[in-house]
N, C-alpha and C positions, 0 to 999 in steps of 0.2 A: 704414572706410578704403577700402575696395572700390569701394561706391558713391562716395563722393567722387571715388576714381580716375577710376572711368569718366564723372563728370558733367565734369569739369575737361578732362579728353581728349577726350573727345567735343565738347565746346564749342569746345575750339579745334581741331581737326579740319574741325569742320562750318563755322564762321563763316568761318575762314582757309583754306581747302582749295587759296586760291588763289596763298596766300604759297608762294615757294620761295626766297629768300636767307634763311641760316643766321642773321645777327646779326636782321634783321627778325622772325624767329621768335622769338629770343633775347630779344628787346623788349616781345615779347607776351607771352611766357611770364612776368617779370619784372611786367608791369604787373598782367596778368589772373589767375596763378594764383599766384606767389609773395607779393602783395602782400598777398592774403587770409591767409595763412598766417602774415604778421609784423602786423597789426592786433592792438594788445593781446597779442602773444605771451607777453611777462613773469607774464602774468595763468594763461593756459590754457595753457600749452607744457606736453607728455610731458616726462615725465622719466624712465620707464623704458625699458630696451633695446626690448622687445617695441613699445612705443607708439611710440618716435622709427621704429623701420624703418619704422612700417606709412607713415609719414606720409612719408618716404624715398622710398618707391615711388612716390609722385607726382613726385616732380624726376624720380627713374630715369626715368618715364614719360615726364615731357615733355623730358627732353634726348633719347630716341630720337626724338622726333617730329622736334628741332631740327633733328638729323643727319640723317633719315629714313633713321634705321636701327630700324623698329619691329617686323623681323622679327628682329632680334638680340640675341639674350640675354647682358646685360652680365655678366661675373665682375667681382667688387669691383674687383679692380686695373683693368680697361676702364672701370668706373666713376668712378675716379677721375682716370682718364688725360681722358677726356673731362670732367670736371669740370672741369679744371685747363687745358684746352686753350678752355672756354666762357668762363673765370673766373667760376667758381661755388664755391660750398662748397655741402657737403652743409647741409641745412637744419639738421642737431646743431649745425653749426657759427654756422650762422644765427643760431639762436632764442640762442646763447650771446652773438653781437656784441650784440642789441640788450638781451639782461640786461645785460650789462657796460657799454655805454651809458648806459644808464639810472642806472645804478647811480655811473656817471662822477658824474651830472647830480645826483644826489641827495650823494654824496661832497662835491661843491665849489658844492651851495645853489645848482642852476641850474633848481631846480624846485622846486614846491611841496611836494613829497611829501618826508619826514622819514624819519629811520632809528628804525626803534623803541630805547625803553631798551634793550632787551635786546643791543645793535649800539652797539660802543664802543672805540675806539682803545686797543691795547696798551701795556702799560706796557713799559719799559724791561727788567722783570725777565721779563717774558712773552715777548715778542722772543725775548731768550736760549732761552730753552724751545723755541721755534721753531726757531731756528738747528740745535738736535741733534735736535730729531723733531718730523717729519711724518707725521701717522697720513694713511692712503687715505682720504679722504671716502667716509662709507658709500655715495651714489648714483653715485658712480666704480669702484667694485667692478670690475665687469669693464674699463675701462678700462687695456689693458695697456703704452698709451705715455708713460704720466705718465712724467716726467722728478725725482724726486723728490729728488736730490743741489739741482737748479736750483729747487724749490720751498722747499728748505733755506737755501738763498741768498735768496730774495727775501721770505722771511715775515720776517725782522727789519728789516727796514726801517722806516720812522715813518709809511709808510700802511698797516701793519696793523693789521685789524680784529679784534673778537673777539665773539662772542656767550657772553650768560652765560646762555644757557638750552640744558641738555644738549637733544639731538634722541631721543627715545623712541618719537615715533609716524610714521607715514611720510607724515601730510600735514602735518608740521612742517618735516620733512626736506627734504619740495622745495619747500616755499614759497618763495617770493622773495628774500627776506634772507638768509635760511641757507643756501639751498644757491650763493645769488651771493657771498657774502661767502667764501666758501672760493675760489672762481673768483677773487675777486678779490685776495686773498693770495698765490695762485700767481703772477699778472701777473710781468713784470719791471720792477721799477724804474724803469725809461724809460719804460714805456705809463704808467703809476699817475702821475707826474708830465706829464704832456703838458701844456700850457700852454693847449690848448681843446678843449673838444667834438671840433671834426670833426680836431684833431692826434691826437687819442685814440682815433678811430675810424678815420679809417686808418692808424694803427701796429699796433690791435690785428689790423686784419683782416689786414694783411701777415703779422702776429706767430702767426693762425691758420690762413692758407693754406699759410704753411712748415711749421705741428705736424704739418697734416695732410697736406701732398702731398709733404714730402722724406721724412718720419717712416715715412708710412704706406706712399709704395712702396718707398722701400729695403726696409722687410720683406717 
């Protein structure tokens, strides 16, 4: 991740050194080192705490360049005051729109790609089961702003999913399906029904910028 850091900063340091408007940075950053980052993400994206920061520290990196504040060391909260002031999300939040995307497109047969047997619409009697308990998905563990009364509420609804194969091993765990298919039973109601692609994609993201920026600095 280190190297990465430094080849991605450095590259745009050295080729743009001449850029000084804030959104013009914002644009390069977004073409040249973000865009790397969400190519196939669904495929390779971390899924543990330790992996997402390291890869973290690259936006950290290049929103100081944005600002050219590269001598100043952000605390979480500064980090996301400036995220939110760039409109950006943290790249967690990133690699999660373009799962849930995806998974839109596979949901309503807008791709080729298929949901395995194992990924199959609730029954009636399962629903109910949902409505009084929601276990913490094992790779949400430390995730401490689940909202879980509102994930009680929106897993009975008639686009929930279920897999029939328990998670035992932890490259099952975050595989694609499994660990999207619980992301996507949390949803509310309104995003899971959108009527397109891109109405699905920007409600989720509105729906992800308030988890994280009203959620995360009230605390």
């Amino acid at each position: 991740s280190s190297g990465i850091n430094a080849e991605y900063g450095g590259l745009l340091k050295r080729t743009l050194h001449f850029v000084k408007s804030k959104e013009q940075k914002r644009s390069f950053y977004l073409a040249v080192v973000r865009s790397q980052f969400e190519h196939c993400v669904q495929i390779w994206r971390p899924t543990t705490v330790t992996f997402i920061n390291k890869i973290e520290r690259i936006q950290r990196r290049a929103v100081k360049w944005i600002l050219s504040e590269q001598d100043h060391s952000y605390n979480e909260y500064e980090y996301l005051m400036r995220l939110r002031d760039l409109d950006l999300l943290p790249l967690s939040e990133r690699f999660l729109l373009s799962d849930l995307t995806l998974f839109y497109d596979v949901y309503n047969e807008l791709t080729c790609v298929k949901f395995p047997q194992h990924i199959r619409s609730c029954t009636d009697e399962e629903r109910g089961r949902f409505k009084r308990k929601v276990k913490r998905p094992a790779h949400l563990e430390e995730a401490e702003n689940l909202n879980f009364q509102s994930m009680r509420e929106v897993r009975n609804d008639s686009f929930s999913l279920k897999c029939d194969i328990e998670a035992k091993k932890s490259v099952f765990k975050a595989s694609f399906f499994f660990r999207t298919t619980q992301e996507w039973n949390s949803l509310p109601t309104e995003i899971k029904e959108s009527s397109s692609r891109s109405v699905f994609r920007s409600r989720l993201r509105e729906h992800l910028k308030q988890k994280v920026f009203n959620t995360e600095l009230e605390n």
